[in-house]
OpenMM code with the backbone's topology and positions (N, CA, C; nanometers):
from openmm import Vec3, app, unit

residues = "UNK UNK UNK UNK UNK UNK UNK UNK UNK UNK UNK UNK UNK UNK UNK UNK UNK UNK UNK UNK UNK UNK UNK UNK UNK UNK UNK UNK UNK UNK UNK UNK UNK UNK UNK UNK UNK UNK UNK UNK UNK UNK UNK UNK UNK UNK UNK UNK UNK UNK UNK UNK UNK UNK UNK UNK UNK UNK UNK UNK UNK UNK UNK UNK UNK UNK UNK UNK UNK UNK UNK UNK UNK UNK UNK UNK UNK UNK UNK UNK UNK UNK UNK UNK UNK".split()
positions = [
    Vec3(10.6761, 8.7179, 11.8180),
    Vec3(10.8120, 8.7133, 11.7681),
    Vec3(10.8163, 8.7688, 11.6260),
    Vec3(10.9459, 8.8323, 11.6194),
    Vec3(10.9452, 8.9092, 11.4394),
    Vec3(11.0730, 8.8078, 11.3627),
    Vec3(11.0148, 8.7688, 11.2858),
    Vec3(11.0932, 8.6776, 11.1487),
    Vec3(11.2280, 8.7392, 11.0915),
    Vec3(11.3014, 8.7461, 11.0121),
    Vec3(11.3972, 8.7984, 10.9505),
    Vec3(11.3754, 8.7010, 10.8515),
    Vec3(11.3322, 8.7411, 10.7486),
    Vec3(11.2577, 8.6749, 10.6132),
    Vec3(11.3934, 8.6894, 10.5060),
    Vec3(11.5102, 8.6484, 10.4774),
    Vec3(11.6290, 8.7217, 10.4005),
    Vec3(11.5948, 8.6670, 10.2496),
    Vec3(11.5164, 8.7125, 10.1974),
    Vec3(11.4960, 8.6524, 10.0348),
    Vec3(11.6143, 8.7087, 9.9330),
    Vec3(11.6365, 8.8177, 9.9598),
    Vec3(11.7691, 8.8885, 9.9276),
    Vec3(11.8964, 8.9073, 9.9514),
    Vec3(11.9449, 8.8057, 9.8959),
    Vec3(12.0940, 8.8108, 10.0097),
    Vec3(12.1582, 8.9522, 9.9861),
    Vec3(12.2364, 8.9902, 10.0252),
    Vec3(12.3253, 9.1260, 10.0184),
    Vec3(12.4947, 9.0379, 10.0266),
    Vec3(12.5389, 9.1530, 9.9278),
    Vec3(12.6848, 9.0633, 9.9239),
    Vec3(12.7443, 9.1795, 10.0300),
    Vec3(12.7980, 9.0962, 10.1210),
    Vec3(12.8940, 9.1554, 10.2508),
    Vec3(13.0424, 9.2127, 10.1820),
    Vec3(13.0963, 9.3050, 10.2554),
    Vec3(13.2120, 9.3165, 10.2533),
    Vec3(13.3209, 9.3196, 10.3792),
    Vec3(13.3997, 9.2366, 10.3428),
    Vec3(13.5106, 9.2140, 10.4409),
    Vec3(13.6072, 9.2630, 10.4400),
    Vec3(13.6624, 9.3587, 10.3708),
    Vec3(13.8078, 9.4835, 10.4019),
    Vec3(13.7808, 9.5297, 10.5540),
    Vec3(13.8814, 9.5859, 10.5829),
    Vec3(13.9001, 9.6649, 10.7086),
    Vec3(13.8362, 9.7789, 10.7240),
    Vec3(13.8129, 9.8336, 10.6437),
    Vec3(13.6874, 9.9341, 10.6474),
    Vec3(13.5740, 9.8889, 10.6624),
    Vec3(13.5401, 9.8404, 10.6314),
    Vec3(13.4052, 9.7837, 10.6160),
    Vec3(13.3575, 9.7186, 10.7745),
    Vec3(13.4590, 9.6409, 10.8006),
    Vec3(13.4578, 9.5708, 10.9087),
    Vec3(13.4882, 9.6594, 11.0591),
    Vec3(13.5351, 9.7375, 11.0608),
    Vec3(13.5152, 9.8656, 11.1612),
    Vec3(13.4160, 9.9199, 11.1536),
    Vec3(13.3235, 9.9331, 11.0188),
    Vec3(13.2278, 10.0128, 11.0352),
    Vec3(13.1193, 9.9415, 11.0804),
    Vec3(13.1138, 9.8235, 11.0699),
    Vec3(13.0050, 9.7098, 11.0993),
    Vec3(13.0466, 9.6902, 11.3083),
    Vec3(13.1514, 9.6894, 11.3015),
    Vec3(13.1395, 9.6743, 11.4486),
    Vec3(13.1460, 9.8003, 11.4964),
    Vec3(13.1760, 9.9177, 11.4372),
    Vec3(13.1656, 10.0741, 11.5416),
    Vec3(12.9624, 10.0658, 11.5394),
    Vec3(12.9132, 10.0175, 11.4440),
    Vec3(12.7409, 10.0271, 11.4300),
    Vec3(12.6608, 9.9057, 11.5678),
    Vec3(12.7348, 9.7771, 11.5355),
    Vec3(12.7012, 9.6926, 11.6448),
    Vec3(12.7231, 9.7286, 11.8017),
    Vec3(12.8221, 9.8666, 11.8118),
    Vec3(12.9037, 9.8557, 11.9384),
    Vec3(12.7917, 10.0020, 11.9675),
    Vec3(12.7555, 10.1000, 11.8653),
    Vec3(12.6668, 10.2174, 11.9156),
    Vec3(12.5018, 10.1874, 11.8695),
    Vec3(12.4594, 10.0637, 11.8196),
    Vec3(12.3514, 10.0749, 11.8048),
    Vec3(12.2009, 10.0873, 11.9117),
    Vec3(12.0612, 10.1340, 11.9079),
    Vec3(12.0096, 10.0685, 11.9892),
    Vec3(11.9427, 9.9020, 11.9240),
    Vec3(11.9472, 9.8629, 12.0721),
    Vec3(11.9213, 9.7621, 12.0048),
    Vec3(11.8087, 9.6326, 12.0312),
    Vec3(11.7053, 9.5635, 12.0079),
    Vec3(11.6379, 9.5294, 12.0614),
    Vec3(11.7026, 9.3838, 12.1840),
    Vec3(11.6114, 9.3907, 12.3010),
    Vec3(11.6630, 9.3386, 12.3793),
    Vec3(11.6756, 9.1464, 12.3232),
    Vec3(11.5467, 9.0986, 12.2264),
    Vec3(11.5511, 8.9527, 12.1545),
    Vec3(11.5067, 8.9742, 12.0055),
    Vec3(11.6257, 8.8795, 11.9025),
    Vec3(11.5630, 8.8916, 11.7807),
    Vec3(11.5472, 8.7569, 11.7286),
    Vec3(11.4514, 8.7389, 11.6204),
    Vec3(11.4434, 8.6151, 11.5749),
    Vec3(11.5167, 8.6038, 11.4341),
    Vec3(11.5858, 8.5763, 11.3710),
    Vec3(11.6363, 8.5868, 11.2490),
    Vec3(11.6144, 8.4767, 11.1682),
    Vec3(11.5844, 8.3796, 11.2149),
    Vec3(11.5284, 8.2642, 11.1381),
    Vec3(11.4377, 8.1698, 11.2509),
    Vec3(11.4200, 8.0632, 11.1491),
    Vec3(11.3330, 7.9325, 11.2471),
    Vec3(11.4577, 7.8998, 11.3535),
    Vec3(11.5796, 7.9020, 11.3076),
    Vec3(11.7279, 7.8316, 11.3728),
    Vec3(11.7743, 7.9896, 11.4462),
    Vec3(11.7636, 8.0667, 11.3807),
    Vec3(11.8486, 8.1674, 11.4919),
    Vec3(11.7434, 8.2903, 11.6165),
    Vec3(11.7230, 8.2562, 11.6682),
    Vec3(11.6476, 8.2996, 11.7721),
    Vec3(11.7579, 8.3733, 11.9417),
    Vec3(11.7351, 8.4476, 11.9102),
    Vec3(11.8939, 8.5521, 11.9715),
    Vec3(11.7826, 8.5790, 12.1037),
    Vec3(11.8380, 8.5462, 12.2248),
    Vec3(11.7553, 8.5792, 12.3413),
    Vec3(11.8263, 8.7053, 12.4388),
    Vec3(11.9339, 8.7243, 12.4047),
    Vec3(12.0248, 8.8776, 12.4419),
    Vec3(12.1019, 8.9174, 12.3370),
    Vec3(12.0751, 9.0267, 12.2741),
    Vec3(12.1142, 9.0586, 12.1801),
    Vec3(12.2699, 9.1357, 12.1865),
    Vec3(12.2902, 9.1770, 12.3184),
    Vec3(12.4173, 9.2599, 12.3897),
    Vec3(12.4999, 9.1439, 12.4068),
    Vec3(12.4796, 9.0025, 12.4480),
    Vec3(12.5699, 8.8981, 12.4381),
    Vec3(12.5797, 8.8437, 12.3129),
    Vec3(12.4688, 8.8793, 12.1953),
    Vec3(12.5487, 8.8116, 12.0507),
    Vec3(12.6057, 8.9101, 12.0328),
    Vec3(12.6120, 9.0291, 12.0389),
    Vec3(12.6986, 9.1002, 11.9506),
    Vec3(12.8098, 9.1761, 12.0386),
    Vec3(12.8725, 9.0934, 12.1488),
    Vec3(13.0067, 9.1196, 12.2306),
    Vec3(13.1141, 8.9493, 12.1633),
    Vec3(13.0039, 8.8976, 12.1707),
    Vec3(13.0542, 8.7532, 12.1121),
    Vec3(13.1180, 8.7372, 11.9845),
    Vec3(13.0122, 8.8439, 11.9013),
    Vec3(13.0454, 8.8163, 11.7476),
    Vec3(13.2094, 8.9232, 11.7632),
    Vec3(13.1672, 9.0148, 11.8186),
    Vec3(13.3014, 9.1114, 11.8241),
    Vec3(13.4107, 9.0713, 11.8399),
    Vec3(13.4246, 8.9632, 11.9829),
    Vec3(13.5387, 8.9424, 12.0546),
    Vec3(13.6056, 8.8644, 11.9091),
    Vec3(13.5270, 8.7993, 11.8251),
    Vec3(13.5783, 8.6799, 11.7195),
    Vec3(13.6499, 8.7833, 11.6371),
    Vec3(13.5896, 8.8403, 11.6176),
    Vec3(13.6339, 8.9201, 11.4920),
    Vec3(13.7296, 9.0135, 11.5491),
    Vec3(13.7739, 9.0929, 11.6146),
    Vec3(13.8572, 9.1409, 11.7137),
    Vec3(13.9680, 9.0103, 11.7223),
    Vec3(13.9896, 8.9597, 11.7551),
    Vec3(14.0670, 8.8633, 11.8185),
    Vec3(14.1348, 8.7793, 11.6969),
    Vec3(14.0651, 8.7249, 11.5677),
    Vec3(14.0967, 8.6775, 11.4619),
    Vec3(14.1119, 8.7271, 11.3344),
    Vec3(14.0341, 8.8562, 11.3049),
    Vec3(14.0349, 8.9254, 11.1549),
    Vec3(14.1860, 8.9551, 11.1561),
    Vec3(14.1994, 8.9574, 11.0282),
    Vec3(14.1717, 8.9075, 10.8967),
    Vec3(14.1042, 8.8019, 10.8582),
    Vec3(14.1529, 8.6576, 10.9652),
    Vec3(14.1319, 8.5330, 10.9438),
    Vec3(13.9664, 8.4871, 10.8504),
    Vec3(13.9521, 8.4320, 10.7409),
    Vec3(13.8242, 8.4195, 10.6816),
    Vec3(13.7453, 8.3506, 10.7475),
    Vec3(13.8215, 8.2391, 10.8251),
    Vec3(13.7221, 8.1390, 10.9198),
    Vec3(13.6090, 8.2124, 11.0057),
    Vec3(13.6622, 8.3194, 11.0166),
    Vec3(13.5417, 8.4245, 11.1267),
    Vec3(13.4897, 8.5194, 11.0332),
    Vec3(13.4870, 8.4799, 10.9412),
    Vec3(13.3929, 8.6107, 10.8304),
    Vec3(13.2028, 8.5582, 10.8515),
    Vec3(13.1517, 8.4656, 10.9190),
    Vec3(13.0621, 8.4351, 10.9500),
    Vec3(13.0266, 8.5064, 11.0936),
    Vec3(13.0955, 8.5408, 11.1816),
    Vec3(13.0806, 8.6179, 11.2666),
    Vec3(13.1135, 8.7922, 11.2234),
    Vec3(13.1134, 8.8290, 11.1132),
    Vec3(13.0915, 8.9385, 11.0313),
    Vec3(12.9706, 8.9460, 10.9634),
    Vec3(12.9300, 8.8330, 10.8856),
    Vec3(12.8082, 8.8083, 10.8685),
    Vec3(12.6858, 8.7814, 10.9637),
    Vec3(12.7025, 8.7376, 11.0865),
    Vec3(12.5903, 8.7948, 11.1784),
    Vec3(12.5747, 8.9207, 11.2011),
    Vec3(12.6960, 9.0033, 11.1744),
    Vec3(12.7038, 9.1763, 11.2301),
    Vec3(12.5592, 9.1997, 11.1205),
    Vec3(12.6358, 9.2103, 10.9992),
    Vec3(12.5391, 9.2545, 10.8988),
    Vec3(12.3964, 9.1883, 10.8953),
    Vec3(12.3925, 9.0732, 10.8973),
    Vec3(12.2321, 9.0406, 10.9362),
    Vec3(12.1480, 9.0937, 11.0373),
    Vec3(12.2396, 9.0861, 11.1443),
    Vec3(12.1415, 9.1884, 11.2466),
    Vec3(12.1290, 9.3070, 11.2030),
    Vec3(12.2111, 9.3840, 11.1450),
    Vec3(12.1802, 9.5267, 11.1319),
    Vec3(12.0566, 9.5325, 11.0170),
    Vec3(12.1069, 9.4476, 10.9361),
    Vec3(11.9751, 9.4642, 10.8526),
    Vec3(11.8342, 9.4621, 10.9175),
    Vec3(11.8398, 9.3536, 10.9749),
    Vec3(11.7032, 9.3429, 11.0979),
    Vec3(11.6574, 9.4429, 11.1502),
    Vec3(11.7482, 9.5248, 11.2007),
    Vec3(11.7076, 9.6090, 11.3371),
    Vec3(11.6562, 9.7646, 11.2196),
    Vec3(11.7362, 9.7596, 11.0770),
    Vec3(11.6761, 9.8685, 11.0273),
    Vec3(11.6077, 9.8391, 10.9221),
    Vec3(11.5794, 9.7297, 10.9425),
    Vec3(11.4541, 9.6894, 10.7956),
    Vec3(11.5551, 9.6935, 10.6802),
    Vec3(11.6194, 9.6013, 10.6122),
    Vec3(11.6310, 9.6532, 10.5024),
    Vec3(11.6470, 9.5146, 10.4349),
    Vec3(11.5773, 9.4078, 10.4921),
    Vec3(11.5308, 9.3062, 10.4095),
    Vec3(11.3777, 9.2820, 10.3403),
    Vec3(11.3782, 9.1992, 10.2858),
    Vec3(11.2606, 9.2095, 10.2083),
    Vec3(11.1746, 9.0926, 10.3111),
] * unit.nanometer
topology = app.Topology()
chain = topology.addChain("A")
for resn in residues:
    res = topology.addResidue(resn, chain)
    for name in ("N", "CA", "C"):
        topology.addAtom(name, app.Element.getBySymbol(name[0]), res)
C-alpha cells in the first residue's frame, strides 16, 4: 500500500474556476484503481470516490458545507501526481 504523507498543506481554492478545473482533472484523469491517503482514508475504488465527490459538488456548489468534497478532489490529485512531500 502507498501512504499520502501531507506534511504540507496546500491552500485550496474554491471559485468556480478553480472548481471546474479540479473536477474536468478528476473526470479525465488516469487513475489508480486503490489509494491510501492516510491511516483513516483508504479508497478501495477510486472511480466511485471521485463520481461521489462530484455528484456533491455538482449538486451543492457554491454551498461551503461541500468544500470538503473539493478538498478530496485536490488531495487525490496531489497523490496520483506526487506533489506532496
Amino acid at each position: 500500500m502507498i501512504y499520502l504523507c501531507n506534511k504540507n498543506i496546500m491552500a485550496y481554492n474554491y471559485d468556480e474556476e478553480s472548481v471546474n478545473a479540479i473536477i474536468k482533472w478528476a473526470e479525465t484523469a488516469q487513475l489508480p484503481n486503490e489509494v491510501v491517503l492516510s491511516e483513516a482514508e483508504h479508497i478501495t475504488d477510486t472511480s466511485i470516490y471521485v463520481r461521489a465527490n462530484i455528484n456533491d459538488i455538482k449538486q451543492h456548489y457554491p454551498d461551503g458545507f461541500y468544500n470538503p468534497a473539493i478538498t478530496r478532489l485536490y488531495r487525490l490529485k496531489e497523490f496520483v501526481e506526487g506533489t506532496t512531500e
